[in-house]
C-alpha positions as CSV (number, residue, x, y, z in Angstrom):
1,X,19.2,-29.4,1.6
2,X,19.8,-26.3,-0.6
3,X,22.9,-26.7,-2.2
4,X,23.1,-22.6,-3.8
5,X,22.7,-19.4,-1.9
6,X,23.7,-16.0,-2.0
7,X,23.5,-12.7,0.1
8,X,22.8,-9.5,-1.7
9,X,23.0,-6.0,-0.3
10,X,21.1,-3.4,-2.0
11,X,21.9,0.3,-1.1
12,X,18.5,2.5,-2.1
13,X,18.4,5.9,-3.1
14,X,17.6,8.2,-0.3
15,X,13.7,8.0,0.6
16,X,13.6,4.5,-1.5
17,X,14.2,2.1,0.7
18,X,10.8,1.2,1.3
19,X,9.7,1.0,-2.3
20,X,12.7,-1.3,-2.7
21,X,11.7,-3.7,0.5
22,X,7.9,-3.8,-2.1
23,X,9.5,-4.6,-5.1
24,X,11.3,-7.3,-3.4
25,X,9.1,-8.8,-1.4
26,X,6.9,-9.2,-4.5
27,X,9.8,-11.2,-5.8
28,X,9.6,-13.2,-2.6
29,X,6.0,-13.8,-2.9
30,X,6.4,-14.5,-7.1
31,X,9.2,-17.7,-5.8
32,X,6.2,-19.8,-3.8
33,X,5.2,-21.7,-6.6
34,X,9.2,-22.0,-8.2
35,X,11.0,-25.1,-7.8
36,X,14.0,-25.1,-6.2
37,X,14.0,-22.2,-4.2
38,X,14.1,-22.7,-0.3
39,X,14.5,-19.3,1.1
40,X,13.9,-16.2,-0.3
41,X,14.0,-13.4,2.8
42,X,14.4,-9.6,2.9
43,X,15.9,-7.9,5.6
44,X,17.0,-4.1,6.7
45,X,19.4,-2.8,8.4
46,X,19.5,-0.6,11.5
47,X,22.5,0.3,10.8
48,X,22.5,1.8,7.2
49,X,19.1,3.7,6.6
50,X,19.7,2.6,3.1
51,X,20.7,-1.1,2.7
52,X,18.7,-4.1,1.9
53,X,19.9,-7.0,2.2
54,X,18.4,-10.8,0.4
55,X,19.1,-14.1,1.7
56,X,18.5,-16.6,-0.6
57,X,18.8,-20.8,-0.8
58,X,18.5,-23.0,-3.7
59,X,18.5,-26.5,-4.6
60,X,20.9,-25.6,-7.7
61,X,22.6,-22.4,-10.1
62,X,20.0,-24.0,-12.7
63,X,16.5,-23.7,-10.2
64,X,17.9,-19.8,-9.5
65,X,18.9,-19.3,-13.3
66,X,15.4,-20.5,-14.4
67,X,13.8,-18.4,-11.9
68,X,16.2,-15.4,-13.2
69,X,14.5,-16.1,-16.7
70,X,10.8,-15.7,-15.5
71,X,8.5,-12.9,-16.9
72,X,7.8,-11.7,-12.9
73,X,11.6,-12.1,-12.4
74,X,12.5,-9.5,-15.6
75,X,9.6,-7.4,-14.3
76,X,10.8,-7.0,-10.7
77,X,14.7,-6.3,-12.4
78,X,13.3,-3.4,-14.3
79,X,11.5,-2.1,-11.3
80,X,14.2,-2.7,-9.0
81,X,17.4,-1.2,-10.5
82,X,16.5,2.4,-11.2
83,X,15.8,2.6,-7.0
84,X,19.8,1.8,-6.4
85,X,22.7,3.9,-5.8
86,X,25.0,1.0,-7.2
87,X,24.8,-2.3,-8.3
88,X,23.9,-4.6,-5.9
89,X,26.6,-6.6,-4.1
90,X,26.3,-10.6,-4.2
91,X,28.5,-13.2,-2.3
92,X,27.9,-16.8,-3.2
93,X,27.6,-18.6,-0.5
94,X,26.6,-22.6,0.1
95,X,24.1,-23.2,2.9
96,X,25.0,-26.1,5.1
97,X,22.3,-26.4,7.0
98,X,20.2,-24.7,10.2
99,X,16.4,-24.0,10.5
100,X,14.8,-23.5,7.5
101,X,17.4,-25.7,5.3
102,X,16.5,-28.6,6.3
């Protein structure tokens, strides 16, 4: 079971949410292949026109710091930050378990 996770919210720019939900969803498609990772989704909200929110789960803080140190991972960073209002907001989490985690 994954043993790391974290919730981020992004908040877009007006008009870039969409190019936002792209750029990460190529990040989700780039951690297939990356050990450790067990979930990597990308949600909306209905109720903030802007916000983005990630939902990840890892086996470890060393499988997400490796995958923070990949070429895609630096790429998608570059592309990501200029389309945000503010930094994006992490809580740490620790999944216990539920569909998916297993």
């Amino acid at each position: 079971m994954a043993k790391v996770g974290r919730i981020v919210k992004f908040t877009a720019q007006d008009g870039k949410r969409d190019t936002l939900v792209e750029h990460l969803l190529r990040a989700a498609r780039s951690l297939t292949a990356v050990s450790g990772c067990k979930l990597y989704a990308v949600y909306t909200s209905p109720a903030e026109a802007n916000a983005v929110w990630v939902v990840e789960a890892w086996e470890s803080q060393a499988d997400i710091d490796a995958s923070l140190s990949t070429e895609a991972a630096t790429a998608a960073i570059q592309q990501v930050l200029p389309l945000l209002v503010e930094q994006p907001e992490r809580v740490n989490t620790v999944p216990v378990g539920g569909k998916g985690l297993d």
